[in-house]
C-alpha positions as CSV (number, residue, x, y, z in Angstrom):
1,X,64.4,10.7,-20.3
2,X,61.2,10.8,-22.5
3,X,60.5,7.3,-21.3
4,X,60.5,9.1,-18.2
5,X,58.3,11.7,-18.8
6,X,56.2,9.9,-20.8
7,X,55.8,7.6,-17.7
8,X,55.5,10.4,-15.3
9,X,52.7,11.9,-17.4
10,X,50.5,8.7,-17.6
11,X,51.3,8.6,-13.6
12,X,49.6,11.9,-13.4
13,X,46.2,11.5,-15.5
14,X,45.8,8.2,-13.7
15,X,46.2,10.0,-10.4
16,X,43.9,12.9,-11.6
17,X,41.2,10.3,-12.3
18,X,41.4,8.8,-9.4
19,X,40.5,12.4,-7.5
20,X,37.4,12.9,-9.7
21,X,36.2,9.6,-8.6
22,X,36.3,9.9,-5.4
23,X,35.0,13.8,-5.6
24,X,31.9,11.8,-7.1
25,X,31.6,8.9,-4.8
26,X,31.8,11.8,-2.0
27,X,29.3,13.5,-3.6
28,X,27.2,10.9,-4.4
29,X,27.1,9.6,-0.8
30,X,26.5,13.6,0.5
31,X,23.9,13.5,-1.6
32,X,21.9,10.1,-0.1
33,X,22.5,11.1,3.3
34,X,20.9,14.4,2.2
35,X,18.2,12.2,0.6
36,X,17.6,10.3,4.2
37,X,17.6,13.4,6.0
38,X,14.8,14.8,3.9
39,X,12.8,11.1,4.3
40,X,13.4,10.5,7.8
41,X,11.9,14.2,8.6
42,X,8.7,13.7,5.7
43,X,8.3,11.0,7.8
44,X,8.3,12.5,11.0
45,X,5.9,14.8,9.6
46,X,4.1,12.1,8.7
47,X,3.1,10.5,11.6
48,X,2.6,13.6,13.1
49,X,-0.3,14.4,10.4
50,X,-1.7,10.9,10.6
51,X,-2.0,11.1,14.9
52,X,-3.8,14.7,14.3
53,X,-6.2,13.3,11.6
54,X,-5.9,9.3,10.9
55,X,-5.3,7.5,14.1
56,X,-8.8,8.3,15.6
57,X,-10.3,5.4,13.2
58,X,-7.1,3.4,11.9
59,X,-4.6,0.8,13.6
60,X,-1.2,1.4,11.9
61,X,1.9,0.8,13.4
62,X,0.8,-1.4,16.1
63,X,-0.8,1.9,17.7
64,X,-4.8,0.8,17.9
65,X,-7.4,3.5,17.3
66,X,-8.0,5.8,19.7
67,X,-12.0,6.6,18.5
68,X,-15.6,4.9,19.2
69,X,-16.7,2.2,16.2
70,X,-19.9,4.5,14.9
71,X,-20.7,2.4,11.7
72,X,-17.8,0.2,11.3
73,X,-14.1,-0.6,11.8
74,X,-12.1,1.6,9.5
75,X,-9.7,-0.9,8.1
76,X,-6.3,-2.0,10.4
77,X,-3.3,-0.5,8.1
78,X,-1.5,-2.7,10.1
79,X,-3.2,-5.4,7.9
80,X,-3.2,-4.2,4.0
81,X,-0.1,-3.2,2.0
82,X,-1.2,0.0,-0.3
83,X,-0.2,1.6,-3.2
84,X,0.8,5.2,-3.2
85,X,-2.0,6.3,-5.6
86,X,-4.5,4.2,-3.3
87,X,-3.9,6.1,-0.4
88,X,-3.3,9.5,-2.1
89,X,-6.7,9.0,-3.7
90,X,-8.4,8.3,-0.5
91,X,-7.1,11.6,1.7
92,X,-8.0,13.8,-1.5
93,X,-11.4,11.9,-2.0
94,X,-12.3,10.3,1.0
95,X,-14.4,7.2,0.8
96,X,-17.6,5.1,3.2
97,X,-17.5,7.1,6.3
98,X,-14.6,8.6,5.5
99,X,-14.5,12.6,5.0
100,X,-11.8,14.1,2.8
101,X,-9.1,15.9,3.9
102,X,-7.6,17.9,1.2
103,X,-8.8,20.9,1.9
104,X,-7.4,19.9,6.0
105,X,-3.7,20.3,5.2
106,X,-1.1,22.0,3.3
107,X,0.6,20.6,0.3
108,X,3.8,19.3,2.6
109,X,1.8,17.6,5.3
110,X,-0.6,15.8,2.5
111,X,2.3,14.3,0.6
112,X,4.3,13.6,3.9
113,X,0.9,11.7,5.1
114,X,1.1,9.7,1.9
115,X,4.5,8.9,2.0
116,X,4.4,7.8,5.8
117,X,1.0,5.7,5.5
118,X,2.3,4.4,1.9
119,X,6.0,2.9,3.8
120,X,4.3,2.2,7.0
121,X,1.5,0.3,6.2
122,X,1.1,-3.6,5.5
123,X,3.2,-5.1,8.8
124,X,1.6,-8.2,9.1
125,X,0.9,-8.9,5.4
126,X,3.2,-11.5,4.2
127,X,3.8,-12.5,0.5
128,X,2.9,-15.9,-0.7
129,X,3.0,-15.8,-3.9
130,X,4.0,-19.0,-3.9
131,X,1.3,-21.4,-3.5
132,X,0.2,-24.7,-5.3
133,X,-1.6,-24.3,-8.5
134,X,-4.4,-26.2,-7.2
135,X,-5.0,-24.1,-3.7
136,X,-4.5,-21.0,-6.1
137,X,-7.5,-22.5,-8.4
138,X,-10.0,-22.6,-5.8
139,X,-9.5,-19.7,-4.2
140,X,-9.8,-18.2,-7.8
141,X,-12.8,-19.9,-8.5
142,X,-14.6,-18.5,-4.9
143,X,-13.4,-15.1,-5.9
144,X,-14.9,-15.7,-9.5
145,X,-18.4,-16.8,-7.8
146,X,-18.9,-14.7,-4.7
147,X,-16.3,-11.8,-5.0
148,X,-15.5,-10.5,-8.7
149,X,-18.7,-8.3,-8.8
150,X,-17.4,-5.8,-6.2
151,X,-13.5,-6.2,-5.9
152,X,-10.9,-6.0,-8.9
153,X,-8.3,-7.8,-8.7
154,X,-5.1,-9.0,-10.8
155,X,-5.6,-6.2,-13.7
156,X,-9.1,-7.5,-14.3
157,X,-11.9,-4.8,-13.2
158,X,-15.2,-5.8,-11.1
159,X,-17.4,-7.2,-13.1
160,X,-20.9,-5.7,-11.1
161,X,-21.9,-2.6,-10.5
162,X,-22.6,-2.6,-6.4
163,X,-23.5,0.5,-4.6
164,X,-20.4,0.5,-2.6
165,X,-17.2,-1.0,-4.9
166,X,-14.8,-3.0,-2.9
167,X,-11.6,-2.7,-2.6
168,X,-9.4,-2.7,-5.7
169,X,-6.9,-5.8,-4.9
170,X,-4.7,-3.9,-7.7
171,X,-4.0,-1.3,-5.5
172,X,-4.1,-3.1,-2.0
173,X,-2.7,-6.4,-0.7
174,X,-4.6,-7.7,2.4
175,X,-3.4,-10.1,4.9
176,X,-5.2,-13.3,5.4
177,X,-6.1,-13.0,8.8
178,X,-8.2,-9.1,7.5
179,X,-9.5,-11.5,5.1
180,X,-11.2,-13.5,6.8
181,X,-12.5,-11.7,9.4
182,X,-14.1,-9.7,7.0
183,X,-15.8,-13.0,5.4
184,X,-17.5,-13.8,9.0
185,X,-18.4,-10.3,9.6
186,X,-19.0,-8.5,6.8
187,X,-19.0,-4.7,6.7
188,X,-22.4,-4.0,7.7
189,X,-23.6,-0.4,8.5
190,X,-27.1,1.1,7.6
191,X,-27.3,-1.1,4.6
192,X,-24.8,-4.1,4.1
193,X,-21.3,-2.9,1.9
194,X,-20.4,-6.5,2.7
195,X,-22.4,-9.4,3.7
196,X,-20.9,-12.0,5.7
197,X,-19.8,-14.9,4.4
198,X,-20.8,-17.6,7.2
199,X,-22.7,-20.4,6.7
200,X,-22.7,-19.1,2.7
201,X,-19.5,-20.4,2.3
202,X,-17.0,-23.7,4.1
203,X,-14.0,-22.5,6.3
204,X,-12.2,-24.4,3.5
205,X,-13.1,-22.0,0.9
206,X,-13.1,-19.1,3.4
207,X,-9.0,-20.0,3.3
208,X,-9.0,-20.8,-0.2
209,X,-10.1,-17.5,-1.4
210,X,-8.2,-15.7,1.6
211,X,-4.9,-17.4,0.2
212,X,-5.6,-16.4,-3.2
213,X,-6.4,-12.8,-2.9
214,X,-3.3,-12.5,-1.0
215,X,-1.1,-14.5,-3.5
216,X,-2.2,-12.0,-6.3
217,X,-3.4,-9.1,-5.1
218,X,-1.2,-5.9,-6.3
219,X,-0.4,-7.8,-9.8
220,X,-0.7,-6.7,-13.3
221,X,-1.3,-3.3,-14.9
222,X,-1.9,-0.5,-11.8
223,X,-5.6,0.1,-12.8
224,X,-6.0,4.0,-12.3
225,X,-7.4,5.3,-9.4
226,X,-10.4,6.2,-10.2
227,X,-11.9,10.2,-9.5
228,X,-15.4,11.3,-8.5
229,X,-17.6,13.1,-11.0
230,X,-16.7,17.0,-10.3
């Protein structure tokens, strides 16, 4: 009879064990689908924000600008992967021909506007990373000789002082193709940001560098954003 007890009472912790794991796998998966709700509808927000205020001047989601070109194309988010303190930095602060819009929207629609241009962003960018040491060294050594003064890249900071700063390749990933269309075109408004690139340098190293940006952009140490002079 103790046997039996004793057996009948190990029966009934195991049992009661068994309960509390599933009341916390239940809970646990309440609580993620609770988690999605709240996403999908910050996203829904979103894209509502960035169709009131963004979509004028930027491709994202396959949906092309709707706006005239006045001094340049803004860039395609289609195109460029970005880091969530890029693009908060760049609603609160603005940037060339862009106005901030901080003071535009409340506190929910700004963080749902990062969020959704944060996940959305960077469709056609694909990760090659893996690329032959040699293809790799070229493109670095373009980047060294005709880029590094305007664009960081790879934890390592511009190394000029231009009027306009390029973009930070810590915080954003291009695509190729964004690449090198800006190599042949430039950014030119009033005054050049960008020169083009044609006839200064081959289609050979127009790749090279194209390939390498892309292979390393977004590595090393998340420079920080940097903030205007109040």
């Amino acid at each position: 009879m103790l046997a039996a007890r004793g057996a009948g009472c190990g029966s009934g912790s195991g049992s009661d064990t068994s309960k509390q794991d599933a009341v916390a796998r239940a809970h646990t998966a309440a609580l993620a689908r609770a988690q999605a709700v709240l996403h999908a509808r910050r996203m829904t927000l979103g894209r509502q924000v960035f169709a009131h205020f963004c979509e004028s001047c930027h491709t994202l989601a396959g949906k092309h600008f709707t706006g005239p070109i006045i001094e340049f194309e803004a860039p395609n988010l289609d195109e460029v992967r970005v880091k969530r303190d890029y693009v908060r930095y760049r609603i609160e602060f603005g940037g060339p021909s862009m106005a901030t819009f901080v003071r535009e929207m409340p506190r929910a629609q700004f963080d749902a506007l990062v969020e959704y241009v944060t996940e959305t962003a960077g469709r056609n960018v694909v990760d090659n990373g893996n690329q032959p040491a040699e293809v790799l060294a070229a493109g670095k050594l373009v980047f060294a000789q005709h880029c590094a003064a305007c664009h960081a890249i790879a934890g390592r900071a511009a190394t000029g002082r231009p009027t306009f700063p390029g973009t930070d390749f810590t915080l954003a990933k291009p695509s190729e193709r964004w690449i090198l269309k800006r190599l042949n075109s430039g950014i030119l408004p009033t005054e050049p940001m960008m020169p083009s690139f044609r006839g200064k340098l081959t289609d050979a190293q127009m790749r090279a560098v194209a390939t390498y940006v892309t292979a390393v952009a977004k590595e090393g140490p998340e420079a920080p954003v940097p903030r205007p002079a109040e």
